[in-house]
C-alpha positions as a Markdown table, in Angstrom:
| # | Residue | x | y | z |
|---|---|---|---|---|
| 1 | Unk | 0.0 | 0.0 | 0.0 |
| 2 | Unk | 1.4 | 3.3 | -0.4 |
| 3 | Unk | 1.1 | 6.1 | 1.9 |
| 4 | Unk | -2.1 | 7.6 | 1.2 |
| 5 | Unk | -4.0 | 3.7 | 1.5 |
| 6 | Unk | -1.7 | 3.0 | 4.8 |
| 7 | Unk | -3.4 | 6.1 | 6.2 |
| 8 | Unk | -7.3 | 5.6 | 5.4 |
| 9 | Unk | -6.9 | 1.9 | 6.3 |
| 10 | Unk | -5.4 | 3.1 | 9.9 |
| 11 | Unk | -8.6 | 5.8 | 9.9 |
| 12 | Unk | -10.9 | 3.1 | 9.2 |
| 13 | Unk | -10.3 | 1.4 | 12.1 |
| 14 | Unk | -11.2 | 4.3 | 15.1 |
| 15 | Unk | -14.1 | 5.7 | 15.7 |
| 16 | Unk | -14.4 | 9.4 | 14.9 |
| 17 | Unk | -15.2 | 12.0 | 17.3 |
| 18 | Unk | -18.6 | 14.2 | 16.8 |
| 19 | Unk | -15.6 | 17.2 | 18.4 |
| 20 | Unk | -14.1 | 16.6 | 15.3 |
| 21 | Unk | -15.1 | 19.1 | 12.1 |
| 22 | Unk | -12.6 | 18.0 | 9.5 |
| 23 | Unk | -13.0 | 14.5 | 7.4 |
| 24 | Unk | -9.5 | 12.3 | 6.8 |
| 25 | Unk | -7.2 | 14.3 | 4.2 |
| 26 | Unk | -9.4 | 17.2 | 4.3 |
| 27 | Unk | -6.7 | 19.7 | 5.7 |
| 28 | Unk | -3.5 | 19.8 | 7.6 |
| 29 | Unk | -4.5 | 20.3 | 11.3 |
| 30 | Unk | -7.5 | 18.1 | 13.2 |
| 31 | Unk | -9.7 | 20.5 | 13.9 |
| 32 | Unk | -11.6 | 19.6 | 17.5 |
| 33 | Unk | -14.6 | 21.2 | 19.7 |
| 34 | Unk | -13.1 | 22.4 | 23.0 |
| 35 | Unk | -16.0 | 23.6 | 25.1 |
| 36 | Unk | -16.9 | 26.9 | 23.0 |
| 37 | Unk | -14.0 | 27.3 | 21.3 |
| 38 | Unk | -12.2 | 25.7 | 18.2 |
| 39 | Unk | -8.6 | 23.8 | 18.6 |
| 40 | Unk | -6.2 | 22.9 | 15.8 |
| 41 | Unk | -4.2 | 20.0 | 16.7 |
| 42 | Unk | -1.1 | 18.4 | 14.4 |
| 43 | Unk | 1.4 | 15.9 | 14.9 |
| 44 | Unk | 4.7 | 15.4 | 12.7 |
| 45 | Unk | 8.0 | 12.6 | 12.6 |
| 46 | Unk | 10.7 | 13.5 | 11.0 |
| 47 | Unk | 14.0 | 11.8 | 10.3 |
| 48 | Unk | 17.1 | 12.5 | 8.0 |
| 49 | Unk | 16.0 | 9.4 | 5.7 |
| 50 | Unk | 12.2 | 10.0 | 5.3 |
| 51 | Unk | 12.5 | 13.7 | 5.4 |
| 52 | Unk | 16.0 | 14.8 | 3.8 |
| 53 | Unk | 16.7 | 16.9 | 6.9 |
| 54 | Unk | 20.4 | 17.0 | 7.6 |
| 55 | Unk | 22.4 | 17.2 | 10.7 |
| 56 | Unk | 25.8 | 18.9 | 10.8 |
| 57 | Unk | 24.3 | 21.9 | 12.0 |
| 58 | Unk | 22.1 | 21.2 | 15.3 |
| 59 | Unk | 20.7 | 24.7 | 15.6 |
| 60 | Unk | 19.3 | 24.5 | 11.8 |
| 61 | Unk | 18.2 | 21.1 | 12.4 |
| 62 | Unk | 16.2 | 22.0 | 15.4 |
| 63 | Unk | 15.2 | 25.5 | 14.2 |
| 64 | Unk | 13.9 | 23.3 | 10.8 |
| 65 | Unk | 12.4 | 20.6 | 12.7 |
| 66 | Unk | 9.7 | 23.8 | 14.8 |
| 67 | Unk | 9.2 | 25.4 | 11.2 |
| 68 | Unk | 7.8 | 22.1 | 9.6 |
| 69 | Unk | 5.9 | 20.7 | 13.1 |
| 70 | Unk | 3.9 | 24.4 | 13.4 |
| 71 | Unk | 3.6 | 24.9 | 9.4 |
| 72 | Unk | 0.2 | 22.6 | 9.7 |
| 73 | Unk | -0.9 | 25.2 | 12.2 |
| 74 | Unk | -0.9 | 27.7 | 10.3 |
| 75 | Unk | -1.8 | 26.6 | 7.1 |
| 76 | Unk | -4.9 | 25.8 | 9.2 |
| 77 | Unk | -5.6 | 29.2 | 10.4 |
| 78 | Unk | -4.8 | 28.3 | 13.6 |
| 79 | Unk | -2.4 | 30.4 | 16.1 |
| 80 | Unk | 0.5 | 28.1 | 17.7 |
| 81 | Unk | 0.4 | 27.9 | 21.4 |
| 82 | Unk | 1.4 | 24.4 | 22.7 |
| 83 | Unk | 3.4 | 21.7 | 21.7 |
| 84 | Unk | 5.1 | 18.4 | 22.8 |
| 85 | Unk | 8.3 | 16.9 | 21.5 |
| 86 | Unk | 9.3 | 13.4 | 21.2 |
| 87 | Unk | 13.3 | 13.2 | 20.3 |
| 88 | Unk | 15.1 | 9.7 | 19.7 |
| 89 | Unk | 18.9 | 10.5 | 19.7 |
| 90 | Unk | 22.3 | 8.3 | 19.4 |
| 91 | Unk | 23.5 | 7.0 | 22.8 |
| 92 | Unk | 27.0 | 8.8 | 22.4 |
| 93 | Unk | 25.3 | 12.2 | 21.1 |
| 94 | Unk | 27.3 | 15.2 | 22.6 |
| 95 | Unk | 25.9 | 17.5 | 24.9 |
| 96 | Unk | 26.6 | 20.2 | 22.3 |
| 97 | Unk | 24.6 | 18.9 | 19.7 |
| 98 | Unk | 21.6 | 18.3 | 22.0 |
| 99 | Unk | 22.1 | 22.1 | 23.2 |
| 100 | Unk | 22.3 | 23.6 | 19.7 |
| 101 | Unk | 19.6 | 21.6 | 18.8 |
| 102 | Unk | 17.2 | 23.1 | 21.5 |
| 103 | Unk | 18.4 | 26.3 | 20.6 |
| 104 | Unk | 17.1 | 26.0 | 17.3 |
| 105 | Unk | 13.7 | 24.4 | 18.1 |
| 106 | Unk | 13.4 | 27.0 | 21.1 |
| 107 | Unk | 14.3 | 30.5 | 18.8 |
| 108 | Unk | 11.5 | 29.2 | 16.5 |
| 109 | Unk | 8.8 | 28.5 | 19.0 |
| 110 | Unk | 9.8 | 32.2 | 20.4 |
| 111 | Unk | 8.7 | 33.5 | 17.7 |
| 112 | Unk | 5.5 | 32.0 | 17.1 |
| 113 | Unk | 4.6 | 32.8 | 20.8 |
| 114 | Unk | 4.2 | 29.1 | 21.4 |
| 115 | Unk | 5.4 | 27.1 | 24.1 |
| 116 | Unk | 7.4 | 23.9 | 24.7 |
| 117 | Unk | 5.0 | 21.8 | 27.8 |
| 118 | Unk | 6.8 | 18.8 | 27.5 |
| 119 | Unk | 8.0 | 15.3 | 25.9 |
| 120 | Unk | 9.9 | 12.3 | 26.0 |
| 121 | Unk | 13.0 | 11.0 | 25.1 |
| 122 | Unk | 14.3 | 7.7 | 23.6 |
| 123 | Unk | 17.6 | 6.2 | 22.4 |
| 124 | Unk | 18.0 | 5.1 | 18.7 |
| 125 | Unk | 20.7 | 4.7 | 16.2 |
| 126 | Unk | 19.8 | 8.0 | 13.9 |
| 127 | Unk | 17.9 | 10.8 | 15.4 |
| 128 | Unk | 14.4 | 11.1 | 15.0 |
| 129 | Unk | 11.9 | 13.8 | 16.3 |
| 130 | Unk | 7.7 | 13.9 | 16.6 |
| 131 | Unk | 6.2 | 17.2 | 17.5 |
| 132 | Unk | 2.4 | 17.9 | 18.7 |
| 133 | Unk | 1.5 | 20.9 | 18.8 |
| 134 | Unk | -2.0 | 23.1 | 19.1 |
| 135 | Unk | -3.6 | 26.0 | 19.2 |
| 136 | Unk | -6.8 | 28.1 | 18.5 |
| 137 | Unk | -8.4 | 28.4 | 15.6 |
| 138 | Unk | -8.2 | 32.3 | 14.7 |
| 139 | Unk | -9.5 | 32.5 | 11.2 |
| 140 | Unk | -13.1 | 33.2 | 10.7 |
| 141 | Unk | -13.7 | 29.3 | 9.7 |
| 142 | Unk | -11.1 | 26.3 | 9.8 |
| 143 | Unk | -8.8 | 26.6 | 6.7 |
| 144 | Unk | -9.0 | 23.0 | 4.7 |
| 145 | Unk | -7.8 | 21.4 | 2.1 |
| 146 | Unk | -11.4 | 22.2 | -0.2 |
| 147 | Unk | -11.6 | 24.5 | -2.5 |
| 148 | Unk | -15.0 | 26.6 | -2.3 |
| 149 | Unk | -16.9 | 26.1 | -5.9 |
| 150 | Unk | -15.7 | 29.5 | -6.9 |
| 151 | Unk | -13.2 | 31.3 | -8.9 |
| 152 | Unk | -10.3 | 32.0 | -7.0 |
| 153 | Unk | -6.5 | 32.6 | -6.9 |
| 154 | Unk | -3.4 | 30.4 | -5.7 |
| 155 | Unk | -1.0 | 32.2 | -3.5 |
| 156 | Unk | 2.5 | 30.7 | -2.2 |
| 157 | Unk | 4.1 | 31.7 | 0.8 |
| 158 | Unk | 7.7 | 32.2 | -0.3 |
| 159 | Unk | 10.5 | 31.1 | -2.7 |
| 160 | Unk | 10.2 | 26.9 | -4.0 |
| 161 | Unk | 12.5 | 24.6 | -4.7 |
| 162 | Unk | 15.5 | 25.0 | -2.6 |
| 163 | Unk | 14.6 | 21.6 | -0.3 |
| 164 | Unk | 14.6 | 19.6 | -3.2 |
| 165 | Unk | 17.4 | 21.0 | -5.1 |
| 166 | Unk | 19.1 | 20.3 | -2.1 |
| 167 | Unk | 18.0 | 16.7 | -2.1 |
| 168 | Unk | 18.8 | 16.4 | -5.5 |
| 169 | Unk | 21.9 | 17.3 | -5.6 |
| 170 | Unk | 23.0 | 16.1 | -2.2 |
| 171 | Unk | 23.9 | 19.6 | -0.6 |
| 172 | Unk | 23.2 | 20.3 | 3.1 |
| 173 | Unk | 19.6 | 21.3 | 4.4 |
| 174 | Unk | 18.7 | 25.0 | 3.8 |
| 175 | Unk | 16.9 | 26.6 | 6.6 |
| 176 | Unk | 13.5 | 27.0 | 6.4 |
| 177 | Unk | 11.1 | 30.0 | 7.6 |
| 178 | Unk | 7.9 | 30.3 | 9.8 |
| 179 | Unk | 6.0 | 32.6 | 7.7 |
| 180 | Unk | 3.7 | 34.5 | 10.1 |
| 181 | Unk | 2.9 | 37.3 | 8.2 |
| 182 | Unk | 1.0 | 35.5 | 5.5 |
| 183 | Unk | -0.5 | 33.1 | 7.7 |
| 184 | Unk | -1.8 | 36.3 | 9.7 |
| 185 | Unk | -3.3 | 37.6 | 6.1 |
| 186 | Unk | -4.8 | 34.6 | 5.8 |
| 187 | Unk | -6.6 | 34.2 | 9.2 |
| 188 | Unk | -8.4 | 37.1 | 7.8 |
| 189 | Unk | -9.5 | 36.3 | 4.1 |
| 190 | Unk | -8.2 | 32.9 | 2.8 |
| 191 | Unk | -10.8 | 30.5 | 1.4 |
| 192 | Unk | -8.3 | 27.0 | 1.6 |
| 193 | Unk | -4.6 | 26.4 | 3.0 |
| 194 | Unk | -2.8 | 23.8 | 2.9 |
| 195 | Unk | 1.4 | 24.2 | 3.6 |
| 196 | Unk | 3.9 | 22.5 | 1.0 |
| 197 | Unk | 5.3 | 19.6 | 3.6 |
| 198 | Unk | 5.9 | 17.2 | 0.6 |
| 199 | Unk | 6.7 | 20.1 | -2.4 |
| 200 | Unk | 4.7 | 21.9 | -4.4 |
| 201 | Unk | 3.0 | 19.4 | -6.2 |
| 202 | Unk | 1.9 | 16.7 | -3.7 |
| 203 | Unk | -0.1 | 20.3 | -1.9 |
| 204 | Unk | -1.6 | 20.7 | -4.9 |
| 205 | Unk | -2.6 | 17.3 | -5.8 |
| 206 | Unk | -3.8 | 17.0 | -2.3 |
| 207 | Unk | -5.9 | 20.1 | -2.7 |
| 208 | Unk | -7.0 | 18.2 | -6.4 |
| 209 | Unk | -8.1 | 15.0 | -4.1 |
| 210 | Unk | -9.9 | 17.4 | -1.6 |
| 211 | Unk | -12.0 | 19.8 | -4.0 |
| 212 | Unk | -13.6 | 17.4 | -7.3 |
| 213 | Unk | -14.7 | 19.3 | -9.8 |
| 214 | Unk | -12.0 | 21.9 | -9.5 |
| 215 | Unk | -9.6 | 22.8 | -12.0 |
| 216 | Unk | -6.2 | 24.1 | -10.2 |
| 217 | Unk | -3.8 | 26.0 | -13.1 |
| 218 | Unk | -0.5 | 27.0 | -12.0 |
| 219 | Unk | 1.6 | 29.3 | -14.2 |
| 220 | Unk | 5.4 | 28.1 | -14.6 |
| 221 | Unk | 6.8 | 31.3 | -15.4 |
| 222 | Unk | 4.8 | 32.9 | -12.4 |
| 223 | Unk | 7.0 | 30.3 | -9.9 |
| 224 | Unk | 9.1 | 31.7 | -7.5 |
| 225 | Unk | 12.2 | 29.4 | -7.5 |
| 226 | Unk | 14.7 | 30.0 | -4.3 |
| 227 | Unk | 18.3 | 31.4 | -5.5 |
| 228 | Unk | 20.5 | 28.6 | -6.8 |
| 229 | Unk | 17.3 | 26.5 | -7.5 |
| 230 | Unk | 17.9 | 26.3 | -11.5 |
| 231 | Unk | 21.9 | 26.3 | -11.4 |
| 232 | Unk | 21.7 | 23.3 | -9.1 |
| 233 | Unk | 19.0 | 21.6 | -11.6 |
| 234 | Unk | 20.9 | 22.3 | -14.7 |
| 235 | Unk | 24.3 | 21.0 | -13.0 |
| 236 | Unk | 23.0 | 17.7 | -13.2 |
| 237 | Unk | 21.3 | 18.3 | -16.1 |
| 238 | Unk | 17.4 | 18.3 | -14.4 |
| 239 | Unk | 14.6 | 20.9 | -15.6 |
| 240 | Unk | 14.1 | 23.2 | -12.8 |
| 241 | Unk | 10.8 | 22.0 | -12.5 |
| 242 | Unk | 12.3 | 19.0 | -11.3 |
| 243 | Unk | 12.9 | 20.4 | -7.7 |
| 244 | Unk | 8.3 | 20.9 | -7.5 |
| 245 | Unk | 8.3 | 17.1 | -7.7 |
| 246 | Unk | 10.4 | 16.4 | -4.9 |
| 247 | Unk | 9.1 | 15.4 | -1.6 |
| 248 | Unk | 11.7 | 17.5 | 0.6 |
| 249 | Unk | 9.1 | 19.8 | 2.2 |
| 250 | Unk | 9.9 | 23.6 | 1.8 |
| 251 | Unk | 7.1 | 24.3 | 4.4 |
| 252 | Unk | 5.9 | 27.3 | 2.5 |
| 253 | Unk | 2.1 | 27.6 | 2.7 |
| 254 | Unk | -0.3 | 27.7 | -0.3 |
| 255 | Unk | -3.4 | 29.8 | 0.1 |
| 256 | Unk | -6.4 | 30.1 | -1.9 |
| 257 | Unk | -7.6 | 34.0 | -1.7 |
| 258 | Unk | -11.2 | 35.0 | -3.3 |
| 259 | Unk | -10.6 | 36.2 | -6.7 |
| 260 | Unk | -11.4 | 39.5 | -8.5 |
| 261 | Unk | -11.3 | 42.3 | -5.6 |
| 262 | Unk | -9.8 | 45.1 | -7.2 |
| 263 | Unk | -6.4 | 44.9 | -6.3 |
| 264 | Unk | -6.7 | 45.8 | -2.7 |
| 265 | Unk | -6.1 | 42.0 | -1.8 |
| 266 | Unk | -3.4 | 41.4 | -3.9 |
| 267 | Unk | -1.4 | 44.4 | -2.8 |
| 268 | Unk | -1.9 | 42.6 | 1.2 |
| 269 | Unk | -0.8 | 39.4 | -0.3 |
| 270 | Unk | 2.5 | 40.8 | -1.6 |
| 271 | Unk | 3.4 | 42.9 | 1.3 |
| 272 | Unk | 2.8 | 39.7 | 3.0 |
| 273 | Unk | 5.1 | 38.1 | 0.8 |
| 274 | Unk | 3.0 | 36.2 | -1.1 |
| 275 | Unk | 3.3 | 35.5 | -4.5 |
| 276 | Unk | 0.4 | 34.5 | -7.0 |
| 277 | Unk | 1.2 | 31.5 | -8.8 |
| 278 | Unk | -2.5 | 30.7 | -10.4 |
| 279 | Unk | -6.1 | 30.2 | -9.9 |
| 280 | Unk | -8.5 | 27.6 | -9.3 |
| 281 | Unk | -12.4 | 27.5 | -10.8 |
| 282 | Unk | -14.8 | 24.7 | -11.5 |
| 283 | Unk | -14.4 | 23.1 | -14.2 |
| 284 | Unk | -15.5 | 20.2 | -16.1 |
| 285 | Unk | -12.4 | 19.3 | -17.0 |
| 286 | Unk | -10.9 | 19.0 | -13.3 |
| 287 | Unk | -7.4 | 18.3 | -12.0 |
| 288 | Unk | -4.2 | 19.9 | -11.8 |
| 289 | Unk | -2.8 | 21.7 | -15.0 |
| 290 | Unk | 0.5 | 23.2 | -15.1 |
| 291 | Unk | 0.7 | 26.3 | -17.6 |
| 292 | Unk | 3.8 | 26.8 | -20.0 |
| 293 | Unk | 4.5 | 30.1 | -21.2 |
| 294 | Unk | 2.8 | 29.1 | -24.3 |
| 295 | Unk | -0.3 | 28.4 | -22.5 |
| 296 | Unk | -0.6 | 25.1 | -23.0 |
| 297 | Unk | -2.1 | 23.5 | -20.4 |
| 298 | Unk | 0.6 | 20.1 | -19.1 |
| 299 | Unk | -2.1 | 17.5 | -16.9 |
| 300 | Unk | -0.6 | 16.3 | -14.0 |
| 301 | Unk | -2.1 | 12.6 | -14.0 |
| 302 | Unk | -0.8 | 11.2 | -10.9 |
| 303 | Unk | 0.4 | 11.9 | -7.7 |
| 304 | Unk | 4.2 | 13.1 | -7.4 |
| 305 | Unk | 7.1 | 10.3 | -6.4 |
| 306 | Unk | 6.8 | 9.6 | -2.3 |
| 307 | Unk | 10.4 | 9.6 | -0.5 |
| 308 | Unk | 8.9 | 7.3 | 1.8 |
| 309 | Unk | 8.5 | 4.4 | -1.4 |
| 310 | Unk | 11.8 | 5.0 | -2.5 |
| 311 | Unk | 14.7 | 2.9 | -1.7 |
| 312 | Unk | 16.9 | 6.0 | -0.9 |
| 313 | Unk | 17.4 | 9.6 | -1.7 |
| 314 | Unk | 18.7 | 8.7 | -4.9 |
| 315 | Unk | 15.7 | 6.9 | -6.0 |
| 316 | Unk | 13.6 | 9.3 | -5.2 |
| 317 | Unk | 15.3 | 12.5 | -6.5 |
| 318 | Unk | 15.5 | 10.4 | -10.6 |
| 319 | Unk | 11.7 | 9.6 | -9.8 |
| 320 | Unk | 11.4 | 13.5 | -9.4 |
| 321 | Unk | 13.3 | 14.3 | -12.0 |
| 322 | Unk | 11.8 | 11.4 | -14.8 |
| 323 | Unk | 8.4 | 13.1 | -13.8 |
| 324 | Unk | 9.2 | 16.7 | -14.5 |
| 325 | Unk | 10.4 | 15.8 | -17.8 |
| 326 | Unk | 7.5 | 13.3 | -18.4 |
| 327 | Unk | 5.3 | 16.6 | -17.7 |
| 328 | Unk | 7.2 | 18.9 | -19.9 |
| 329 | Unk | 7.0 | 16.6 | -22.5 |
| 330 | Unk | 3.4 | 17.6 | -23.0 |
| 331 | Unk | 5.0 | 21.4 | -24.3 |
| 332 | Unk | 6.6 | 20.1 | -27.1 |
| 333 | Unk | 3.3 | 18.3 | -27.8 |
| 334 | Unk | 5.0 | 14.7 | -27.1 |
């Protein structure tokens, strides 16, 4: 089975809450009934193998490892304000390590206003971390996966690609960012969120699976690739594109904003950093469509390569790589 079917077999087994507001896949935080009030609740494992995070700098690593365990929150629409940490580390791990390590986790959670309660810790032979965290749901309604029945336009939180360039080419881990500012713009008039924990194009096929009947066209030459992106791709002789189709979260956050207001929301959405990188409308001919300069519509007809299916980074950054190119293909009318 691959990920998607491990995950609605588990689901199938437990009964669901009637707290609970969100259906299985439908967006990135559980959203629960507390009393009066709305929670968002998310938990994350991460490890150097499944995840591509690397370790020879602690404080990155930990600072990385907050980013990507709050991201859910806030492509929810929900304000951090707890969290619990599991962390598995080698027996003969140096104090150092474990100290720069906090430092990182604890300068991000700073900054998000939210705080450490807790956790555990176990031994193993490679690190591995699990963060909970939770919070309060501060946007007018829970932010999900679904795409209203609307037209309306696809925002991204920041620059793509530099993850899984990174991945691809075997370079350290770059450090990530908690981008507040949009998620605050958000809270107050995003329609759908979800954050790009496996690349850009696993979020958008997992907005495809939540919203049928909605067509989601991104515009390649409207992608905001991080510096270094395309010489890394070209060095081993990879369309840039390539580095969309990785799995190597970039933890940047895709939000769908209403479409047609005038300008007024567009000029918040850059000063808040975000870029607009399409639009998504009902259509009968639904899916996700990747526009080429030309404007020729490329279909993407399945679901981007998993890291976790893969035999190793390797494998996993040519399956990237095999299905940029099998996607491009469609602009020279192949």
């Amino acid at each position: 089975m691959n990920e998607y079917e491990t995950i609605a077999a588990i689901a199938s087994r437990f009964r669901r809450s009637p707290e609970q507001l969100n259906a299985p896949f439908e967006s990135d935080a559980e959203f629960i009934r507390v009393g009066g009030a709305v929670w968002g609740l998310t938990v994350d494992e991460f490890s150097e193998k499944e995840d591509l995070f690397t370790s020879a700098d602690p404080d990155l690593l930990g600072a990385n490892l907050a980013v990507a365990t709050l991201s859910d929150l806030l492509a929810a629409g929900v304000e951090p304000r707890f969290m619990l940490h599991s962390i598995s580390l080698p027996a003969d791990v140096s104090a150092d390590f474990v100290s720069a390590l906090c430092g990182g986790l604890s300068r991000i959670l700073d900054s998000a206003g939210c705080a450490l309660c807790g956790g555990d810790l176990g031994t193993a032979g490679e690190w591995r971390y699990a963060g909970f965290a939770m919070g309060p749901l501060a946007a007018r309604t829970p932010l999900k996966r679904v795409l209203p029945a609307v037209e309306q336009d696809l925002w991204i939180s920041g620059a793509l690609g530099h993850m899984n360039a990174a991945a691809l080419t075997g370079a350290p881990t770059p450090a990530l960012e908690l981008r507040v500012n949009a998620a605050a713009l958000a809270r107050e008039a995003a329609v759908a969120g979800t954050d790009t924990s496996g690349g850009l194009a696993d979020a958008l096929w997992m907005m495809r699976r939540a919203s049928p009947g909605m067509r989601l066209e991104v515009e390649l030459p409207a992608i905001p690739y991080s510096e270094g992106v395309k010489q890394a791709c070209a060095a081993i002789g990879a369309p840039p594109e390539s580095a969309l189709f990785g799995g190597a979260g970039e933890y940047e956050l895709l939000f769908s904003f209403p479409a047609g207001d005038g300008g007024t929301l567009a000029a918040k959405c850059a000063r808040a950093g975000l870029t607009r990188i399409g639009r998504a409308f009902p259509s009968n001919e639904a899916g996700v469509f990747f526009a080429a300069a030309d404007a020729r519509a490329l279909p993407m007809t399945c679901p981007p390569p998993c890291p976790r299916e893969a035999r190793d980074a390797g494998q996993h950054a040519l399956a990237a790589v095999a299905e940029a190119k099998r996607l491009l293909a469609g602009r020279e009318g192949k």
